[in-house]
C-alpha positions in Angstrom: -80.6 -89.4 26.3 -79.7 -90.2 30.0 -77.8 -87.7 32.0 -74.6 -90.4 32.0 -74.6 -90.5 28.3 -74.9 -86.7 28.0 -71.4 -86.5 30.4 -69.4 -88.8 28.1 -70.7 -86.5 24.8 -69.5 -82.9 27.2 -66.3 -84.6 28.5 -65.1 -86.6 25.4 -63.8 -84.0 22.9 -62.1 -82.7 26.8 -60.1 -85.7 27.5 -58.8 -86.1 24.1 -57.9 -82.3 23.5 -56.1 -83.3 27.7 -54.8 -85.9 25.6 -53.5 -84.5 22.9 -51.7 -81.3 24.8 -50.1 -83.7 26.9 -48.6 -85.8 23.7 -47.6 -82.5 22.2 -45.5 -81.6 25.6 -43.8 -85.0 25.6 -40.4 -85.5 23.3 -40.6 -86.9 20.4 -38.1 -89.6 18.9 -37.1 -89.8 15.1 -34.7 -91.8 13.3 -33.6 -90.5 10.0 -32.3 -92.9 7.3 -28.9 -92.3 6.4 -28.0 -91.2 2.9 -27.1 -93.4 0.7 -23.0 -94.7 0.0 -22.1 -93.2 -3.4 -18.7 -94.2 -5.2 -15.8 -92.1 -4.6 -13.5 -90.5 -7.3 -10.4 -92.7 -6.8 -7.7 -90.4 -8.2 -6.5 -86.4 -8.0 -6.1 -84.5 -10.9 -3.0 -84.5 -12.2 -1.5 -81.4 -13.8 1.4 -81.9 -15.8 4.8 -79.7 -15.4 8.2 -79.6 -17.2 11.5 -80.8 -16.1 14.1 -79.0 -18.0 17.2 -79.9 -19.3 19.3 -76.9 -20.6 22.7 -78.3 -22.6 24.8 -75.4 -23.2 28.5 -74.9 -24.9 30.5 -71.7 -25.9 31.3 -71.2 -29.3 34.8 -71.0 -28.3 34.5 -74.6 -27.2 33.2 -75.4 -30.0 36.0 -73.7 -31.9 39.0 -75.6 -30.2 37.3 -79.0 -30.8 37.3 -77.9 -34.6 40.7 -76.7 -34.6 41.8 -80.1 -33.1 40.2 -81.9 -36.0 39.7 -79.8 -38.5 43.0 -80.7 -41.3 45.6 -78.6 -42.6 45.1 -78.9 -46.1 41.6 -77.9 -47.5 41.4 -78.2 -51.1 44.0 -79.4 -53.7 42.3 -79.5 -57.1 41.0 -77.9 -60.6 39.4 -74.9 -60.8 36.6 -73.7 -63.2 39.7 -71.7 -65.2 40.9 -74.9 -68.0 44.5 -75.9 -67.1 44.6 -73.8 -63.7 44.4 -75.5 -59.9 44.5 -74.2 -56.8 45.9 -75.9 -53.5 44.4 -74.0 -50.4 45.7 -74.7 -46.8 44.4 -73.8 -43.6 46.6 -70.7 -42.2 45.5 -70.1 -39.0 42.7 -71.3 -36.3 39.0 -71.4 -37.3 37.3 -68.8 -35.2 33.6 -69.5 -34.2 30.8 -66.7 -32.9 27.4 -67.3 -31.9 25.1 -64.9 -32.9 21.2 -64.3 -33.5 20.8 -67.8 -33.7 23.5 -68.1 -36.0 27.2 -69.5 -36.0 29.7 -67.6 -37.6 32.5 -69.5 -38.8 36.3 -67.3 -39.8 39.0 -69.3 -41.5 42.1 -68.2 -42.3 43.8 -69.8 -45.5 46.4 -69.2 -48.0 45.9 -70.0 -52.1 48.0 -70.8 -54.1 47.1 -71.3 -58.1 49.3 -73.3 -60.9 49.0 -73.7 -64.6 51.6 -75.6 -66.2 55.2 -74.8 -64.7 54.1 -71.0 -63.3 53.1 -71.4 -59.8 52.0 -67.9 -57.9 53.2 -67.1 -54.3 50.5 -67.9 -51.2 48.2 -65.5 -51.5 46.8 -64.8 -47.8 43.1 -64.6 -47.4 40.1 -65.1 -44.8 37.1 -67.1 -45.9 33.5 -66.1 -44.4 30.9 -68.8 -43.6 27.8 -69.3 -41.8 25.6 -71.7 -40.4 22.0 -72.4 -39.5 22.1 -75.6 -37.2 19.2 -77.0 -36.4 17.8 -80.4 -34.5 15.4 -83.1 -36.3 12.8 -85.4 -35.2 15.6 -88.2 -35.4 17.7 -86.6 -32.6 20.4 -85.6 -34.9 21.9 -82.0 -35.1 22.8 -80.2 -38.5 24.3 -77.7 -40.0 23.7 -75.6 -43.4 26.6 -73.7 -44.4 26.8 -70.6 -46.1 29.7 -68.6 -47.9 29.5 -65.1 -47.0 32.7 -63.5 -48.5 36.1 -63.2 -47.8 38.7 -60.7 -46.6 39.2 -57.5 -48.7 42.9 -57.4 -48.5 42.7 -59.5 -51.9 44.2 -58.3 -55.1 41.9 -57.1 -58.1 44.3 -59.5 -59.9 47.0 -62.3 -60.5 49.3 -62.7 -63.0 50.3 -66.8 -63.6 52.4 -67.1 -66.4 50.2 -65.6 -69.7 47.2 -65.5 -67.7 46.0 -62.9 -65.5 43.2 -64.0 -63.0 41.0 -62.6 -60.5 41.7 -64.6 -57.2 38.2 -63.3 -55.9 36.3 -65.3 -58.7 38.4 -68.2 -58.4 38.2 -68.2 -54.8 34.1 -68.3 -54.9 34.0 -71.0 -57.3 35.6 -73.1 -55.2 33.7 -72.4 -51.7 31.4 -75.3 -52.7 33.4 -78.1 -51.6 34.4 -75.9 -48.9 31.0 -75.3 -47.6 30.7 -79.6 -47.6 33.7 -79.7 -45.9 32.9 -77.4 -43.3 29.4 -78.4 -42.9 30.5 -82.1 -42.3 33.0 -81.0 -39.8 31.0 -78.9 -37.4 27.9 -81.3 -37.8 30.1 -84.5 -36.4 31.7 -82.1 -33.8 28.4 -80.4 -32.4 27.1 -83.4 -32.6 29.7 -85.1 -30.0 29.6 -82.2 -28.0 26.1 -82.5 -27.8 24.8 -86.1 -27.8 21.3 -85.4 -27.5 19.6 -89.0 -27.1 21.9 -90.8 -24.9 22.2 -87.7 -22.9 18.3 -87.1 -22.6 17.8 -91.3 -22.4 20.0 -91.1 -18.9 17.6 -88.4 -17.7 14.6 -90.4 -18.8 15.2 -93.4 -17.5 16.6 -91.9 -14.4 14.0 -90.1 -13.3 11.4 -93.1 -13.5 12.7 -94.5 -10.6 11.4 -93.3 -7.3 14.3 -91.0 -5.8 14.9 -90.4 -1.8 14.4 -86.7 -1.7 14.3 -86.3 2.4 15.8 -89.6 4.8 14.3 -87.8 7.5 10.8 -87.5 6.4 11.1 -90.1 4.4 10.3 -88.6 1.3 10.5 -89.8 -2.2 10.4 -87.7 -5.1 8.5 -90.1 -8.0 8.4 -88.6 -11.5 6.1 -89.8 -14.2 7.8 -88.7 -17.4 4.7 -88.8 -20.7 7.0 -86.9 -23.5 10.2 -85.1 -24.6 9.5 -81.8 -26.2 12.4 -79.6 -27.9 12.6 -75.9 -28.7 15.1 -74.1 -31.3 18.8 -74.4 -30.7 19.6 -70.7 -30.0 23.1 -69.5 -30.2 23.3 -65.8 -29.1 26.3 -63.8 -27.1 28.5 -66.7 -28.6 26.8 -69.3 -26.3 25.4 -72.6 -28.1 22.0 -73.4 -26.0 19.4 -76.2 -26.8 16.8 -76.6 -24.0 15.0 -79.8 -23.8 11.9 -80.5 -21.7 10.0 -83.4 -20.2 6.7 -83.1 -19.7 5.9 -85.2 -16.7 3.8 -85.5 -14.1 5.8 -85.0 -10.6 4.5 -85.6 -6.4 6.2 -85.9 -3.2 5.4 -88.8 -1.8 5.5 -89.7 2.2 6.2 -92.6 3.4 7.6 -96.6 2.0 9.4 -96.5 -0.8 7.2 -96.3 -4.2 7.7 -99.4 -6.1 9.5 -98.6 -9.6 6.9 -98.9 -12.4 8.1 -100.5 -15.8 10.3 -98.7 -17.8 8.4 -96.7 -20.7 11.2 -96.2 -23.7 12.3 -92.5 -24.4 9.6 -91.3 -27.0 10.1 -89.9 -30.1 11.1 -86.4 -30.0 8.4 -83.2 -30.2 10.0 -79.9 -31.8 8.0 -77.0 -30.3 8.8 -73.4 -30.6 9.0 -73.0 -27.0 7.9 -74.4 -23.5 5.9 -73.5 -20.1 9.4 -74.2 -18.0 8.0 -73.7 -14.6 8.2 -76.9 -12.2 5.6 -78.5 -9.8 5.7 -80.7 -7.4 2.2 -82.6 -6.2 1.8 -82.7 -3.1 -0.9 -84.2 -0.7 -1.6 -83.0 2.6 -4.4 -86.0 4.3 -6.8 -84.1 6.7 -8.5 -87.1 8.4 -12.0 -86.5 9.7 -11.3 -87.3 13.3 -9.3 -84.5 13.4 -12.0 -82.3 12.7 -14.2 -84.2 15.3 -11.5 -83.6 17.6 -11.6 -79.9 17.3 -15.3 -79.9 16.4 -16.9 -82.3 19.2 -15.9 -80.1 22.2 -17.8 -77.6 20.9 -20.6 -79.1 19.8 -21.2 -81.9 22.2 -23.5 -81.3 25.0 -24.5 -78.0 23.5 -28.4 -76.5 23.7 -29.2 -75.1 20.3 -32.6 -73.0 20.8 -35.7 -72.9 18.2 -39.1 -71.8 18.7 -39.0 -72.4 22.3 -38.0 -75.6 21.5 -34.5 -76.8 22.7 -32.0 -79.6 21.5 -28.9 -81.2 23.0 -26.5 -82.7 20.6 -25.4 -86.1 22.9 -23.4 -87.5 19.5 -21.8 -86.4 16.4 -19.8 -88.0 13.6 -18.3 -87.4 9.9 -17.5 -89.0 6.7 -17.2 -88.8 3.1 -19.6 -89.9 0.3 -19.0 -89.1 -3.2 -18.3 -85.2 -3.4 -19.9 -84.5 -0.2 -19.1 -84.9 3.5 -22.0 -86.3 5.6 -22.3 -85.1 9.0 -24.5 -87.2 11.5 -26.0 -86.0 15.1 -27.9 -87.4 17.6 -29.9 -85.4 20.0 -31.9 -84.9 22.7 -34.3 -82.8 24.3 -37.7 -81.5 22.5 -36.5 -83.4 19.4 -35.0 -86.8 20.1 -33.5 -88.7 17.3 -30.8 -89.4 14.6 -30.4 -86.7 12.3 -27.8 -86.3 8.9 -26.3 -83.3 7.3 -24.4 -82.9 4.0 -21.6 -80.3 3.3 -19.0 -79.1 0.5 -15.3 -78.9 0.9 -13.9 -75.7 0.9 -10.3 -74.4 0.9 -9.0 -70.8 0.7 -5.8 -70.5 -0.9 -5.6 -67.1 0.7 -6.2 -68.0 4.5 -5.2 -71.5 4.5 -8.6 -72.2 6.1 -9.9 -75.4 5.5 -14.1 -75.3 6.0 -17.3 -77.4 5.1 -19.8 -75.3 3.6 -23.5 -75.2 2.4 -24.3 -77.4 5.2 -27.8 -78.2 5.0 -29.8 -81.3 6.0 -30.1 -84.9 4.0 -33.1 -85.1 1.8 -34.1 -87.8 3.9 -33.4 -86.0 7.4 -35.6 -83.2 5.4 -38.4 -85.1 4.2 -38.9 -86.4 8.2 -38.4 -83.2 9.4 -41.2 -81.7 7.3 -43.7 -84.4 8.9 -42.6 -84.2 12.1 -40.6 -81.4 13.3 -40.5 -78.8 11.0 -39.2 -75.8 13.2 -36.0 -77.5 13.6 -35.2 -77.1 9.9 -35.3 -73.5 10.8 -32.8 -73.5 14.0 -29.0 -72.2 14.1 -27.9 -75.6 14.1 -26.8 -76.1 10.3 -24.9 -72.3 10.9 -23.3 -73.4 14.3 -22.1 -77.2 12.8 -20.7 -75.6 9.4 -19.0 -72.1 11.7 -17.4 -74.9 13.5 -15.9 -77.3 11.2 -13.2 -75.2 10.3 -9.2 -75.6 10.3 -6.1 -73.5 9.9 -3.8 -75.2 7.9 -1.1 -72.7 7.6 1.4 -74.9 9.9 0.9 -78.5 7.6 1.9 -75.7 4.7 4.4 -74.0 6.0 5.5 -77.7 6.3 4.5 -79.1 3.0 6.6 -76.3 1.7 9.4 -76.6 3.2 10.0 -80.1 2.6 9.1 -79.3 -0.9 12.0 -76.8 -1.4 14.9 -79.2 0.3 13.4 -82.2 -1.7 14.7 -80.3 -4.7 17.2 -78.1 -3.6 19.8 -81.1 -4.8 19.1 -84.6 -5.9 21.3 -86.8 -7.4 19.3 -88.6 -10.4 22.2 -90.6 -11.3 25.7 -90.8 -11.1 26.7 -86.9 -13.3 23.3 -86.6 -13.5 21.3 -83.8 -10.9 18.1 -82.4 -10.5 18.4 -78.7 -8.5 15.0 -77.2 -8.2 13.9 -73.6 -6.6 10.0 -73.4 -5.0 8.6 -69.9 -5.1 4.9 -70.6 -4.6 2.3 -73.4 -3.1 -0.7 -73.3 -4.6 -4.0 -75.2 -4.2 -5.2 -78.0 -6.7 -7.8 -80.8 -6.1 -10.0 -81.7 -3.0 -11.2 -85.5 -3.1 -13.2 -86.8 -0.3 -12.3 -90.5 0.7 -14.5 -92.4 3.7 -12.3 -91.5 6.2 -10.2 -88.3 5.2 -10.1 -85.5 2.3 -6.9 -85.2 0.6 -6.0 -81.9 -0.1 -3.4 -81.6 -3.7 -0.9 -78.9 -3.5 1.2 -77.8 -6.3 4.9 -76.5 -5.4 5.8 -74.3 -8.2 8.9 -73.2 -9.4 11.8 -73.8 -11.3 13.9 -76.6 -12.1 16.7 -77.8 -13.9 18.9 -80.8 -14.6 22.4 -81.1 -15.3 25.0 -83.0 -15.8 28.1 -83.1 -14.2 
């Protein structure tokens, strides 16, 4: 071999090891692929609440609406004695209590009996009823009336001519008509005084149209009503009380006014024992990603992040949604040069009002690169640094939302007699869903509502 051919073999393997350590000191320039666009879940949960509509009356209403109807003459007609009748007349006002889910109904009369030409004096006695009313599936309110007794001051016996009688026995035998007559009286008239459907139609149809709950933040208050639930009609402390609810699904929206949706009919009614009566509101707070690349960029941009001995600049940084994820997307310089992604979770704490992206880590493509190329960054503070700095205090937008949930309801005028008065005790977190260019964040106003007429 000649002595030129013997340098090339000694200096060979020494210019390509040169080579090679000068490649490895040189930056090196990677361009991940981007992960791929996944469809977005297009709506927020929706958790439904109740809007309740108490209808109350006294009993002593309900007496003096009796009393104005109820006629003076009660029963004129044969009794179960042969040849004997009996002609009772009110003597007195009907007196009504409310009770243990009960009515309790006192009527003074007087009796008088006949047979043939003997006629006795008016006998002066109180009858005893009570009465179980109740509400059915077809919006209609009734009564079952029972006789309970009568007044003790009542003679052990009558004497009519040859006949002696006890007025006691007579008096029960002819409580049945009574009863009817009683029944059909309070039935019409707690049934006026409580027109269930056309009252509970108005609030229906009312509250499907979007209502201006705030001119000055232009907020509307937009109710979607599903059903009409109904519990027990209680009467207790002599107060008559039926509470009807509306399940519905309720959110403050900002902005235009929300077109009206088509009218859905008032549903047939749901008798329940009883009813969840708290009240949300929905309501959305938008936390566009710019405005955590606003707080974020300053300091992050331009920003050496050390590894190995090895150091990166981050020259550009960006963020946006994909499905359930945010993506997070850098470009740097330095020992590493190159396009680089990042995924991350939302995460809100109900308890701080800190809004944060967590279990940032990087793309499966970004990784897969990485691995081949430049695996010691996998391994720098970068993914801690991004994911400690992508945070936001939201306790001001709130405070806010709050607030302009509790005025939205403190009064609204449904329709004309018709109000909605509302009290918000708590703000509570909801849903997270992550659109391309924001996250909207669902808060629930809870607390408790009412509607009334007036």
């Amino acid at each position: 071999m000649s002595e030129v051919k013997r340098l090339i073999v000694v200096l060979l393997p020494l210019v390509i090891a040169a080579t090679l350590s000068g490649c490895s000191g040189a930056n090196s320039s990677l361009t991940a692929e981007s992960p791929r666009d996944e469809g977005f879940r297009t709506a927020l949960k929706k958790e439904m609440s109740v809007l309740n509509v108490p209808i109350e009356a006294s009993a002593e209403e309900l007496g003096r609406t009796l009393n104005q109807t109820l006629r003076k003459d009660l029963y004129k007609g044969s009794t179960k004695t042969r040849g004997l009748t009996a002609d009772i007349v009110r003597n007195g006002p009907l007196a009504i209590s409310a009770a243990d889910n009960f009515l309790y109904c006192t009527l003074p009369v007087t009796m008088s009996l006949s047979y043939g030409i003997f006629e006795t004096p008016a006998i002066p006695l109180t009858l005893k009823f009570r009465s179980t009313p109740r509400i059915t599936p077809e919006w209609k309110l009734v009564t079952e009336i029972y006789y309970t007794g009568l007044s003790d001051l009542l003679a052990e016996k009558v004497g009519i001519g040859p006949l002696s009688l006890k007025p006691r026995s007579i008096v029960e035998g002819l409580t049945q008509p009574l009863q009817q007559m009683l029944s059909e009286a309070i039935e019409k008239k707690i049934n006026e005084k409580f027109p269930l459907k056309s009252k509970i139609s108005k609030v229906w149809f009312a509250a499907q149209k979007p209502i201006l709950a705030n001119k000055n933040y232009n907020a509307w208050l937009k109710v979607t009503p599903l059903e009409v639930m109904l519990s027990p009609l209680q009467t207790r402390n002599n107060r008559i009380k039926l509470s009807v609810g509306i399940k519905s699904f309720t959110e403050l929206v900002i902005g235009p006014e929300p077109a009206t949706p088509t009218l859905v009919p008032l549903p047939n009614l749901k008798l329940v024992n009883n009813f969840d009566k708290s009240f949300r509101i929905a309501l959305n707070v938008d936390l566009f990603y710019q405005d955590l690349l606003t707080i974020a960029s300053p300091l992050l941009l331009d920003k050496e992040f050390t590894s190995d001995g090895k150091k990166i600049v981050i020259k550009d940084f960006d963020l946006y949604g994909s499905r359930d994820k945010f993506v997070i997307k850098i470009a740097t310089t330095g020992s590493l040069e190159g396009i680089f992604y990042l995924t991350g979770k939302p995460r809100f704490n109900s308890q701080t009002n800190i809004f944060s992206v967590e279990d940032v880590d990087f793309d499966m493509q970004t990784r897969s690169l990485l691995l081949q190329s430049a695996d010691w960054f996998l391994h720098g503070t970068i993914r801690s640094r991004i994911q400690e700095k992508l945070n936001m205090d939201l306790t001001k937008r709130l405070e806010q939302s709050r607030e302009l949930a509790r005025k939205a309801i403190a009064q609204i005028q449904l329709a004309e007699h018709l109000h909605l008065r509302g009290d918000i005790k708590a703000l509570q977190f909801r849903d997270a869903l992550i659109l391309k260019d924001k996250i909207s964040i669902q808060l629930s106003a809870e607390g408790e509502s009412a509607i009334y007429f007036q």
